[in-house]
C-alpha positions in Angstrom: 0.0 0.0 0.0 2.5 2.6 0.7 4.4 1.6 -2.3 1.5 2.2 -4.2 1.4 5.7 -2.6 4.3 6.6 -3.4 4.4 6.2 -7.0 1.1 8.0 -7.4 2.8 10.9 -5.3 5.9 10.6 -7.7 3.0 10.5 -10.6 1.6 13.9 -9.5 4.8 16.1 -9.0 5.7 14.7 -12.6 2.8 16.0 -14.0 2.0 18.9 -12.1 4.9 20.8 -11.3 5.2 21.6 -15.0 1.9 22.8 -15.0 2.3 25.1 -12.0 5.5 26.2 -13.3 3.7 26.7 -16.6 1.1 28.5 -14.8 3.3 30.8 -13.2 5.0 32.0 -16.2 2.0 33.2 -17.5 1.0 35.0 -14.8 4.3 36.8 -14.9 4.4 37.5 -17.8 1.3 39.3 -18.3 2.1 41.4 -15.7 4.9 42.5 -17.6 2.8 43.0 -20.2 0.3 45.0 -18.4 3.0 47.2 -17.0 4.4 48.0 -20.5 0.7 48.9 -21.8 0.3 51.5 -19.0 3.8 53.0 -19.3 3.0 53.2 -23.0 -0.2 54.7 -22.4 1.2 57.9 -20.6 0.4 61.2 -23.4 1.6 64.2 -23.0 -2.2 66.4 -23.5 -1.8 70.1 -24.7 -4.6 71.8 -22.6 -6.2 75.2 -23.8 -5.9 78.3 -21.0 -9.0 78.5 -19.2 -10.3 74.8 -20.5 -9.3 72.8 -17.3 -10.2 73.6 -13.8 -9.1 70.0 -12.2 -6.9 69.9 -9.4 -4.6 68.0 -10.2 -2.9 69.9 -12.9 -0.2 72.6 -12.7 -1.1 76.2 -12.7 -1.8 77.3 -16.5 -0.3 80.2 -17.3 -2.4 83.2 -18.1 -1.8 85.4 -21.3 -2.4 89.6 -20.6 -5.1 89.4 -23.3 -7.7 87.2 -24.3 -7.4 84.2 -26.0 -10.6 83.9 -27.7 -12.6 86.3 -30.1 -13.5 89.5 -27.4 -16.3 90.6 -29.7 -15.7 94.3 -31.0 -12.0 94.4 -29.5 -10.0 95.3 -32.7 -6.3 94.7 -30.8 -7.1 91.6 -29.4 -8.8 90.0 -33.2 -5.9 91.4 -34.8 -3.6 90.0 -32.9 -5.4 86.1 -32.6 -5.0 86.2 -36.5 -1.1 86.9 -36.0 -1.2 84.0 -33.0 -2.3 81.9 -35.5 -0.9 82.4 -38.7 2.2 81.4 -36.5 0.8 78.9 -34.7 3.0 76.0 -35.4 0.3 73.2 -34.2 -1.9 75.0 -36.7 0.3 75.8 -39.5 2.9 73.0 -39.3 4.4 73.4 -42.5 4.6 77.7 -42.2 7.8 78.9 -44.1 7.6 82.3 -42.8 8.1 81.3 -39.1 11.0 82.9 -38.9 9.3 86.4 -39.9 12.6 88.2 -39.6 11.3 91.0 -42.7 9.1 93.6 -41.5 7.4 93.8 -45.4 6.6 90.5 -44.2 4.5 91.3 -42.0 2.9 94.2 -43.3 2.0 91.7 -46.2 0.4 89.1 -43.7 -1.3 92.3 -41.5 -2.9 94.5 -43.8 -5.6 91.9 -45.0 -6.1 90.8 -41.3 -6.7 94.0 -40.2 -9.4 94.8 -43.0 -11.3 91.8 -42.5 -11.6 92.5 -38.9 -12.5 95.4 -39.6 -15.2 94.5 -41.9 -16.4 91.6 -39.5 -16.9 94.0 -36.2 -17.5 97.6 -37.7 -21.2 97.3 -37.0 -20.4 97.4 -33.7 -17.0 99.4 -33.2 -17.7 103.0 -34.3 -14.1 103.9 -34.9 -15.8 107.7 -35.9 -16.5 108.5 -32.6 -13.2 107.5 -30.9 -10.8 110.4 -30.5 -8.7 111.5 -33.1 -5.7 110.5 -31.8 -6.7 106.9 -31.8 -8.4 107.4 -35.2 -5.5 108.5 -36.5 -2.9 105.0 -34.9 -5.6 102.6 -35.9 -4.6 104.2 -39.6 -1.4 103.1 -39.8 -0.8 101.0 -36.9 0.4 98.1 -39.2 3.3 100.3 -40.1 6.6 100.2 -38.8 9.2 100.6 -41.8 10.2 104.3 -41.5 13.2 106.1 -43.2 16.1 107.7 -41.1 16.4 111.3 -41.6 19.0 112.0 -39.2 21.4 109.9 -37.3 24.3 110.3 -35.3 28.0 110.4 -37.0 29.6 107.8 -34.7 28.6 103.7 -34.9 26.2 103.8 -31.6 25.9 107.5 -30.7 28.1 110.2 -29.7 30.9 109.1 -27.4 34.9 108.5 -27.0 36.6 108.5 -30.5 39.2 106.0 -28.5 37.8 104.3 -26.0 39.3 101.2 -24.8 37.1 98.7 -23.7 33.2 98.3 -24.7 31.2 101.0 -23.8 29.0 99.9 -21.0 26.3 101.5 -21.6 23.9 103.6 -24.2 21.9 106.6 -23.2 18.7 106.1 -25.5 16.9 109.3 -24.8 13.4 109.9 -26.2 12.6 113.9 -26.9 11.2 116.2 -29.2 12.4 118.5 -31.8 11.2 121.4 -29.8 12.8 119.9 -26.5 15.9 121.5 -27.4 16.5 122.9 -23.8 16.0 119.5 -22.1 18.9 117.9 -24.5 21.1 120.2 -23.3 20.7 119.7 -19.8 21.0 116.2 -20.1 24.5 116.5 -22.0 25.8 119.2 -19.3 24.4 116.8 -16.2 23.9 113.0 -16.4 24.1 112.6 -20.5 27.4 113.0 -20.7 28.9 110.5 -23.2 32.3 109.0 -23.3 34.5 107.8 -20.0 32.2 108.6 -16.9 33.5 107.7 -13.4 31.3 105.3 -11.1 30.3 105.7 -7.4 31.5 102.9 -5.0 31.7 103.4 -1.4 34.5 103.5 0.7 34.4 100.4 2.0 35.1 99.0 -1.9 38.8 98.6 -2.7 40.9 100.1 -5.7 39.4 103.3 -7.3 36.2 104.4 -8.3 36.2 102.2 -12.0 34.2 103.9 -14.7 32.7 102.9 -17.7 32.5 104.7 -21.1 28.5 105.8 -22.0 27.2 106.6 -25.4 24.2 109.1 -26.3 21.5 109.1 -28.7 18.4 110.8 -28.9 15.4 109.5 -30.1 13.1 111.8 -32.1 9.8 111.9 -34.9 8.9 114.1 -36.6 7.4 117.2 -34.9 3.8 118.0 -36.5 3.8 121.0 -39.2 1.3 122.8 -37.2 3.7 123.0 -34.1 6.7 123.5 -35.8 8.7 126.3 -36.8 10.2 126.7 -40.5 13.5 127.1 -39.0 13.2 123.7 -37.0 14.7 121.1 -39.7 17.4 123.2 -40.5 18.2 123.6 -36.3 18.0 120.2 -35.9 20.8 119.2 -38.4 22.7 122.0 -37.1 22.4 120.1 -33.6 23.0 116.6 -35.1 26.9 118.3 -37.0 27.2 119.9 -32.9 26.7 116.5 -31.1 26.4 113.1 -33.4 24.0 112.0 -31.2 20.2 112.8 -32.9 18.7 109.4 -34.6 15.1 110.8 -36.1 12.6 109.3 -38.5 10.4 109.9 -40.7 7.0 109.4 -38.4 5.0 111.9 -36.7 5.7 111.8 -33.4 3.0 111.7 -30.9 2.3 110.0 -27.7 0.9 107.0 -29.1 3.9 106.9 -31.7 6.0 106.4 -28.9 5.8 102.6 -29.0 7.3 103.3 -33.1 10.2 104.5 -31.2 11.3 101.2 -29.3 10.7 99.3 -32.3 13.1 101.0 -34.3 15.4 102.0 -32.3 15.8 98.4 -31.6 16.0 97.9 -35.3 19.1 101.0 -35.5 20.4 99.1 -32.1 20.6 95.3 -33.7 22.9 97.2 -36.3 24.9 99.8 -34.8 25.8 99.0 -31.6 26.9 95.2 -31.5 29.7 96.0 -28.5 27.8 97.8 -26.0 26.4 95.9 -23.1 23.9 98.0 -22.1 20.8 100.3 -23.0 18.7 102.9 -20.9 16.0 103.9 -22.0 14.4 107.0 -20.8 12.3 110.1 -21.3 13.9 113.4 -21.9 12.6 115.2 -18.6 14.3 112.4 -15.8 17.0 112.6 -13.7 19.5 110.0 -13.6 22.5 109.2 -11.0 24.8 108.1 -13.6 27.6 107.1 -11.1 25.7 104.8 -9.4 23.8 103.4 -12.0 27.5 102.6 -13.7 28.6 100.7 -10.6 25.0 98.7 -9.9 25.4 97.5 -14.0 29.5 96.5 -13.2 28.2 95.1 -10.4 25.4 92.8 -12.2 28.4 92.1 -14.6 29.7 90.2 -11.9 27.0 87.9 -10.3 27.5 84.1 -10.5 25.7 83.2 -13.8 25.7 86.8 -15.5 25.9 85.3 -18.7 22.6 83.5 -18.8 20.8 86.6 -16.2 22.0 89.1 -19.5 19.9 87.5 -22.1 16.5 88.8 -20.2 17.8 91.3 -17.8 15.7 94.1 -17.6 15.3 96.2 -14.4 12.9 99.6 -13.7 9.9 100.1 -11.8 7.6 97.2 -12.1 3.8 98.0 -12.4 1.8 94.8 -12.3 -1.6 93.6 -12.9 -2.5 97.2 -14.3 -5.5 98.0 -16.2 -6.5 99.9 -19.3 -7.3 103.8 -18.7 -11.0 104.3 -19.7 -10.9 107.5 -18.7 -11.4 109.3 -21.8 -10.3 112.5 -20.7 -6.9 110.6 -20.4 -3.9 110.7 -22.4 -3.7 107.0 -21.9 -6.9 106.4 -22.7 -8.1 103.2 -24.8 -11.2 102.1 -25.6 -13.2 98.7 -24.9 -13.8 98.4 -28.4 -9.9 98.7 -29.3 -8.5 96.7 -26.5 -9.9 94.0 -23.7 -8.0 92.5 -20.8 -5.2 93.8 -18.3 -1.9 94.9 -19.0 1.1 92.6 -18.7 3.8 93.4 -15.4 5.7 96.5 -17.1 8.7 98.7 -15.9 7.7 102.1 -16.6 8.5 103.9 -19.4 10.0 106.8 -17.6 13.5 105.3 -17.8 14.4 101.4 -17.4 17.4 99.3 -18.0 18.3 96.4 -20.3 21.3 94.5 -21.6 22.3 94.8 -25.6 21.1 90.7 -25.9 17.9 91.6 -24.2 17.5 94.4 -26.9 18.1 92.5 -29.9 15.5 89.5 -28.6 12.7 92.2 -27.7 13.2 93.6 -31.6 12.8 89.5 -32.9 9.3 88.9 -30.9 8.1 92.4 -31.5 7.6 91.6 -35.1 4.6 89.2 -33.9 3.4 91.7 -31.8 1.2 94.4 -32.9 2.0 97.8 -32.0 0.2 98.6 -29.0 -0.4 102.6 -28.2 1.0 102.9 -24.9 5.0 102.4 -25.5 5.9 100.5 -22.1 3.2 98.5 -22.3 4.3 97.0 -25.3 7.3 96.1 -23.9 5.9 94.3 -21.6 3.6 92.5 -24.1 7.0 91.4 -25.7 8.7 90.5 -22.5 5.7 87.9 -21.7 6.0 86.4 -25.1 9.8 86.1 -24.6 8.7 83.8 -21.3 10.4 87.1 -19.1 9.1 90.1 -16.9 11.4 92.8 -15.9 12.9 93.1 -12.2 11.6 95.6 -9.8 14.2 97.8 -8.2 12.6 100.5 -6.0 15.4 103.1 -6.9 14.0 103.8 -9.9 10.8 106.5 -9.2 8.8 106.7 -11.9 6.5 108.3 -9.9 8.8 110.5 -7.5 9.6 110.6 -4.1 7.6 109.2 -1.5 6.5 112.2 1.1 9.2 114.1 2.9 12.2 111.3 1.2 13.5 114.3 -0.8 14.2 116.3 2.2 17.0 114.0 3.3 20.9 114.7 2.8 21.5 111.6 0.6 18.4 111.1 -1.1 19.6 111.5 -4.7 22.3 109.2 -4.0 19.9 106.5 -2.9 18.2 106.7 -6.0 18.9 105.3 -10.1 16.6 107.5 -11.4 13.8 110.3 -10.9 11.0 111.4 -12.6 9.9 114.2 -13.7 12.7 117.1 -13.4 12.7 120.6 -15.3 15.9 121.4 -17.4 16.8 123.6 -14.6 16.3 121.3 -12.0 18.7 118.8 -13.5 21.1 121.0 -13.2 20.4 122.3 -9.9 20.5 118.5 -8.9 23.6 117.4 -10.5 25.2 120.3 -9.2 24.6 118.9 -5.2 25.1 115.3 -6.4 28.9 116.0 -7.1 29.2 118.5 -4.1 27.7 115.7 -1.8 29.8 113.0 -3.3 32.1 111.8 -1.2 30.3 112.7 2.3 27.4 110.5 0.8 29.6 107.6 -1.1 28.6 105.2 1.4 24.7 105.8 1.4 23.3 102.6 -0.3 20.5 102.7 -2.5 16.9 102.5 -1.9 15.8 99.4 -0.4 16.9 95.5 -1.9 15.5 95.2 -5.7 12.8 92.6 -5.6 12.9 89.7 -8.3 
């Protein structure tokens, strides 16, 4: 009996063990399979702004004007049929992607604009807008201009000799008839060629320095305002100083934004060795000095190389909406323009790097002009992926109450706004008398990134 037992037994584990092992291996591997099916089935989805509310998904980011078709908006229309002619998901096989020519893009703008026009002008009454806006929704798809004057040296007036790459460009917007204010910007904080920085005492060696170029930016003034003797002034000034760049547009407020375009245009070609430009109004103080040290100093920061392809610096506004004040000179309509305005550093006077400069000109040309200048700056900044860095030297908007009443209080500051001709020199006059007992007094508060 047990014999018989154990061969049955022996029977069984012949005949069964293959089957369990059997057994086993299919189990195993359909888990593999399983596993590979899943990790397979991982897609990466492309989810429209605004589309997904879940949870469980990243933040989206949000673009400073509306994606979709705002009804009578003319800007934001316009500017969805640019988004999409360059669309590469849409147009996959695009050969003007590139879209380096501006007759390019006129060519691809001026039947966008008429058909919007034609689609909303039931309901967008340009004929009771005010003139001024009348007159930029005209020609807003414009931006090839003809130089009438421009300055004698590569990148404005400065040292015939200098020996190392100018630091920095003073890019200076003004007026025909602002004659006085260009003069007290190259007697005070304008001047162009080697110009001493402002370290404190603490910092060893001397004070370093840095040569500065000028150049200021002009249109051309309306006939109505202008004297006959005018043009013929203006050269006069230009054979003086080398340093007027003007074209052939009127210039008005809302042609402001005409005069960042180009002069990023005259920039990309003339000034390939400087490393920085301001950017300013005619009617600001600056505290050149110290602004040359703070840019040497930025020179210097671990991984400058990298922070100079989108370094820009000013006063940041943020979250900012449209003027519809129409008594405004910033005002714009509903019907031209719906959403909020990008973060922007204000166009009184801000700071950006030569590589910065030559990037905003590249994304401008898929970005329509826009009426207020340093708002469209920003515009381009957020389609470069960037926003400009707050520093709370720069006052846009002046002093806080009672700040100016201190000792040092131009020396804790980059730049002012608004000063008179006079007062520029007045002020320049103090900075250099209070040099050295303020040399140590730091600047206004730590810049916020």
């Amino acid at each position: 009996m047990a014999l018989c037992f154990c061969r049955w037994r022996n029977v069984l584990l012949c005949v069964c063990t293959p089957c369990i092992c059997l057994l086993l291996l299919f189990l195993y591997s359909g888990l593999l399979i399983c596993m590979q099916i899943n990790d397979s089935a991982t897609v990466t989805h492309f989810v429209a702004s605004g589309t997904l509310r879940s949870s469980s998904f990243g933040p989206l980011p949000q673009t400073f004007w509306a994606c979709h078709l705002q009804g009578d908006a003319f800007w934001n229309n316009l500017q969805l049929a640019i988004d999409r002619h360059h669309n590469p998901v849409l147009r996959p096989n695009n050969s003007d992607m590139g879209f380096e020519n501006a007759t390019r893009y006129e060519t691809l703008l001026r039947p966008n604009s008429s058909n919007v026009a034609d689609r909303n002008s039931s309901g967008r009454n340009f004929d009771k807008l005010p003139q001024q806006m009348q007159h930029f929704v005209s020609h807003m798809e414009i931006r090839d201009y003809p130089i009438l004057i421009q300055p004698d040296g590569v990148c404005g007036a400065g040292a015939k000799y200098e020996r190392e790459r100018p630091l920095l460009l003073m890019a200076i917007k003004s007026t025909e008839l602002n004659l006085e204010n260009r003069q007290a910007i190259r007697r005070t904080w304008g001047k162009a060629g080697r110009v001493a920085g402002q370290k404190g005492n603490s910092s060893r060696g001397a004070e370093g320095g840095a040569y500065v170029r000028r150049v200021f930016l002009l249109g051309k003034e309306p006939p109505e305002g202008l004297n006959e003797d005018f043009p013929g002034l203006l050269r006069m000034e230009s054979k003086l100083y080398g340093d007027i760049l003007q074209w052939d547009f009127e210039d008005t407020f809302f042609n402001l934004t005409l005069k960042d375009v180009l002069f990023w245009s005259w920039f990309s070609g003339s000034c390939g060795r400087t490393r920085f430009v301001f950017k300013g109004d005619d009617d600001v103080f600056v505290n050149t000095p110290k602004l040359i040290t703070y840019l040497q100093d930025q020179l210097k920061e671990p991984q400058a190389r990298d922070t100079m392809k989108g370094f820009m610096v000013g006063n940041v506004i943020g979250a900012a909406s449209p003027v519809r004040v129409n008594s405004s000179k910033y005002f714009i309509p509903v019907s031209f323009y719906k959403g909020l305005y990008p973060a922007y550093a204000g166009g009184g006077g801000v700071v950006y790097s030569s590589l910065l400069t030559k990037r905003l000109l590249n994304t401008s040309k898929r970005v329509l002009l826009f009426p207020i200048d340093d708002v469209y700056v920003g515009m381009c900044m957020v389609r470069l992926n960037l926003c400009p860095s707050h520093h709370p030297a720069f006052l846009t908007f002046d002093f806080p109450a009672k700040e100016e009443e201190q000792p040092c209080a131009y020396h804790r500051v980059l730049l002012v706004h608004k000063r008179s001709p006079s007062e520029m020199v007045t002020l320049w006059a103090g900075l250099k008398k209070t040099a050295t007992r303020c040399r140590d007094v730091p600047l206004r508060n730590t810049p916020q990134h």
